[in-house]
C-alpha positions in Angstrom: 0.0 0.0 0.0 2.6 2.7 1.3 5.5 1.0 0.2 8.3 3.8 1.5 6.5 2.5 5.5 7.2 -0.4 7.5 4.5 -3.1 8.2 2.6 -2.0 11.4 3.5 1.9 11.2 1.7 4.6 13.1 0.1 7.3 11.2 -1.6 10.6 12.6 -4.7 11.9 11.0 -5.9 15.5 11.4 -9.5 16.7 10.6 -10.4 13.2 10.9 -14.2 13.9 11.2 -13.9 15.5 8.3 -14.8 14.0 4.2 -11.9 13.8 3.1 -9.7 13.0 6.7 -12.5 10.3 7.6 -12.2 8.4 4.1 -8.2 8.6 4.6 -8.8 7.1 8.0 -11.0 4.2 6.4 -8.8 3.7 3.6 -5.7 3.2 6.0 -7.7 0.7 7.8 -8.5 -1.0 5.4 -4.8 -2.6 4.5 -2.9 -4.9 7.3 0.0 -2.6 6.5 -1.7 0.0 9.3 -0.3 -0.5 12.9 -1.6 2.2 15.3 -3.7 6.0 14.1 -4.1 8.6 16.0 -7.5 10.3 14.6 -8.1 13.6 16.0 -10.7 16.0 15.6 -12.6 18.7 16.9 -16.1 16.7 17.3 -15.7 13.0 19.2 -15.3 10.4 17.4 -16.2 6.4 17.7 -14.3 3.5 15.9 -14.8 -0.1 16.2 -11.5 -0.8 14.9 -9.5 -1.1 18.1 -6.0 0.3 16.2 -7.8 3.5 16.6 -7.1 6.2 19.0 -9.6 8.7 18.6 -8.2 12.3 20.0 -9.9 14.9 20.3 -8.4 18.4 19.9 -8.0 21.4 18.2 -4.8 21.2 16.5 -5.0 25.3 15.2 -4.7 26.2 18.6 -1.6 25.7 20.7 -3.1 23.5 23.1 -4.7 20.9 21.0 -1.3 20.8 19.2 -0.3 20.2 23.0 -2.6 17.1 23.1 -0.9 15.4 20.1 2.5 15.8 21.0 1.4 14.4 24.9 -0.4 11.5 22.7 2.6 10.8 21.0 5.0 11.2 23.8 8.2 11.1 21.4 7.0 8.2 19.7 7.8 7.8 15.5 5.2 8.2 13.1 5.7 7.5 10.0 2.7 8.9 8.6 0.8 12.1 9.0 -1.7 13.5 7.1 -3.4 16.8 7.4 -6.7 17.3 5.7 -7.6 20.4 7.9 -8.9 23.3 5.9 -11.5 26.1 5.3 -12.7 27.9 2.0 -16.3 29.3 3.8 -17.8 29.7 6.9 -21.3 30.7 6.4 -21.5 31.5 10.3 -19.1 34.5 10.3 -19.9 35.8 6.8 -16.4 34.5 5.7 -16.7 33.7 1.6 -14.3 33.2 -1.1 -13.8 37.2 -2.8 -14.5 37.7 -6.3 -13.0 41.3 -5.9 -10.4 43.3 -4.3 -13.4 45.0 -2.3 -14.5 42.1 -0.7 -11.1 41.3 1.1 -11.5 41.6 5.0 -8.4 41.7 7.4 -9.7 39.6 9.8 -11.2 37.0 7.5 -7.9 36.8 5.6 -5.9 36.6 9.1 -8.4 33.4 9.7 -8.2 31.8 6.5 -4.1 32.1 6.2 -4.3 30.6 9.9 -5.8 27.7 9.6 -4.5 26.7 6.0 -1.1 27.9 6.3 -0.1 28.5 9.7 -1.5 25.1 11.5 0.1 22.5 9.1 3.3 23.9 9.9 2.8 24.3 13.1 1.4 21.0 13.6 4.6 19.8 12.2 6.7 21.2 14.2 4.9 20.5 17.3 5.5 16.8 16.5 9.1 17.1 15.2 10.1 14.9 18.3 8.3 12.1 16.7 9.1 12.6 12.8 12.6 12.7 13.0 15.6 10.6 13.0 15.9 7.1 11.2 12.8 6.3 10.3 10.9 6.3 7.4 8.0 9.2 7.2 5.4 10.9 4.8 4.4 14.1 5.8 1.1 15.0 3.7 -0.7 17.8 3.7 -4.1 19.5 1.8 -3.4 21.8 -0.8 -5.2 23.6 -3.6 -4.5 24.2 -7.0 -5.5 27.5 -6.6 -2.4 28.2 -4.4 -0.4 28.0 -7.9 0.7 31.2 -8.5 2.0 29.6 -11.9 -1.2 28.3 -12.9 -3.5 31.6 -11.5 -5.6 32.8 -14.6 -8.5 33.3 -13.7 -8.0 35.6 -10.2 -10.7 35.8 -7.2 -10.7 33.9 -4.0 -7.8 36.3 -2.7 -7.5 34.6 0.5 -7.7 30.7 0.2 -5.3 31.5 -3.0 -2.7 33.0 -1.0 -3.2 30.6 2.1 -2.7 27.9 0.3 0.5 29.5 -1.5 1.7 30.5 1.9 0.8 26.5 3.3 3.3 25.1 0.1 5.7 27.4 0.8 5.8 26.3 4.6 5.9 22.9 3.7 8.3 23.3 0.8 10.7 25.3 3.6 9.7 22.8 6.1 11.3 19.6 3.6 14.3 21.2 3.8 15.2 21.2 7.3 13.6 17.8 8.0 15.6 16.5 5.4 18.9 17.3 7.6 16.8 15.7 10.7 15.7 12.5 8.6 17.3 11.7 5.4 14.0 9.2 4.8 11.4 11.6 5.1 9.1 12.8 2.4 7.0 16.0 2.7 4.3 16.4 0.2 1.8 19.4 -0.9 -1.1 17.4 -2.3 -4.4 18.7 -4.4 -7.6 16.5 -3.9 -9.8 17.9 -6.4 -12.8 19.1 -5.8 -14.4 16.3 -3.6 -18.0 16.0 -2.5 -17.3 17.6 1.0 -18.8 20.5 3.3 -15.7 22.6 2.1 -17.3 22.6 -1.6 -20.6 22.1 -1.4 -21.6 25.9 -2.1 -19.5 25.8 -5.2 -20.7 22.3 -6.8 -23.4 23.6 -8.9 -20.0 24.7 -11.4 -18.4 21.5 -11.3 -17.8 19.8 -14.8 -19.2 16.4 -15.0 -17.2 14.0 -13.7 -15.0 16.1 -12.0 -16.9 16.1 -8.3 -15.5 12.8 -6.6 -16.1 10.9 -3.8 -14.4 10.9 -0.7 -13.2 7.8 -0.9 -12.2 8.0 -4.3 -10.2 11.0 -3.6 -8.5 9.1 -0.2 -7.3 6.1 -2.1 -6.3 8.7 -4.6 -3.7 10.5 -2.5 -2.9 7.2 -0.6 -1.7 5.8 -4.2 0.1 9.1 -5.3 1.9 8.9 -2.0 2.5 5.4 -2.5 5.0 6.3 -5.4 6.8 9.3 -4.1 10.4 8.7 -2.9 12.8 11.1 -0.5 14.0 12.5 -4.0 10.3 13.9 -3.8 10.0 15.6 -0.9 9.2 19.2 -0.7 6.9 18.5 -3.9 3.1 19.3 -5.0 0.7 16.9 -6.5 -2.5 16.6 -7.5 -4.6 13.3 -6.9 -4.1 11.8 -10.2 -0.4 11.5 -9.3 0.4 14.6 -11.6 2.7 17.5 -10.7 1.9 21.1 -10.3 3.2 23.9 -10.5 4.3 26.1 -7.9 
């Protein structure tokens, strides 16, 4: 399944309650290669499956990031993946702009928090546990919106630039984990647009065909990571195992 892991390893899962974070947590479960995952989330959470342990915290504020790193106590993971992200949020009037006018300070300060400033701060409040020896994929939810490269059609000021700022991080982030553990691969990764609460505003313009699944999207990424080596690492792709550009 993840070739580049050990049989057994230990993964960490962020926004597991979430579409795309639950279906990655199923789809991990789903292959005897899986050991122990951590599953946090904001909401509780139930699994049957008893390699499961379901944490809940919120990892954008300093002490849920507390939590995890308590949870993990120094212990190596060789997996995490963070599928934490917001486009909308209907109760504080926060929307993607279509015009310079309609950027807000504090809805820009949110949005750049939460999709740039968490993954990498998530990372390195676990640093303890991804370096050293072992191997370790470090995934993380980008857009392909945060391509400054591939930006012509403008709008969405905010999630655009958040998630340029996230694959910078992550890029810069690569770098120094590389010196810390020469077998660890850090990837930016585009899901598409997946049938989720993050797009369901913006469906009704989807092309045929091009709204997936959940779980379509989670064996998706599982596979593109599945190929990447350490030569990758510090790299963006989207879920059909395609590079993009930054």
């Amino acid at each position: 399944m993840l070739p580049h892991l050990p049989s057994h390893f230990t993964a960490v899962v962020t926004g597991a309650s979430g579409g795309i974070g639950h279906a990655v947590v199923e789809s991990l479960l789903n292959t005897s290669q899986m050991g122990k995952l951590i599953a946090v989330s904001r909401a509780p959470q139930t699994f049957s499956d008893s390699r499961v342990t379901p944490l809940t915290a919120d990892v954008s504020q300093e002490r849920g990031r507390q939590q995890l790193r308590e949870q993990l106590d120094g212990e190596p993971v060789h997996l995490l993946f963070n599928a934490i992200g917001i486009l909308h949020d209907h109760d504080n009037a926060l929307e993607p702009e279509k015009r310079l006018e309609e950027l807000d300070s504090e809805a820009f300060a949110q949005v750049m928090h939460i999709n740039a400033a968490t993954p990498a701060l998530l990372i390195a409040a676990v640093k303890d546990s991804l370096q050293g020896k072992h191997p370790t994929i470090i995934a993380s939810l980008s857009a392909r919106v945060g391509s400054i490269g591939d930006n012509g059609f403008g709008g969405w000021y905010s999630y655009r630039a958040s998630k340029a700022a996230h694959n910078m991080l992550l890029k810069t982030a690569s770098i120094e984990l590389k010196r810390l553990n020469k077998q660890s691969i850090v990837l930016c990764l585009h899901p598409g647009t997946t049938d989720t609460d993050l797009s369901k505003p913006f469906q009704a313009r989807v092309p045929e065909n091009k709204l997936f699944s959940p779980s379509f999207v989670a064996e998706s990424l599982i596979g593109v990571m599945a190929k990447r080596t350490p030569d990758d690492t510090g790299s963006f792709w989207d879920w059909a195992g395609e590079p993009i550009e930054w």
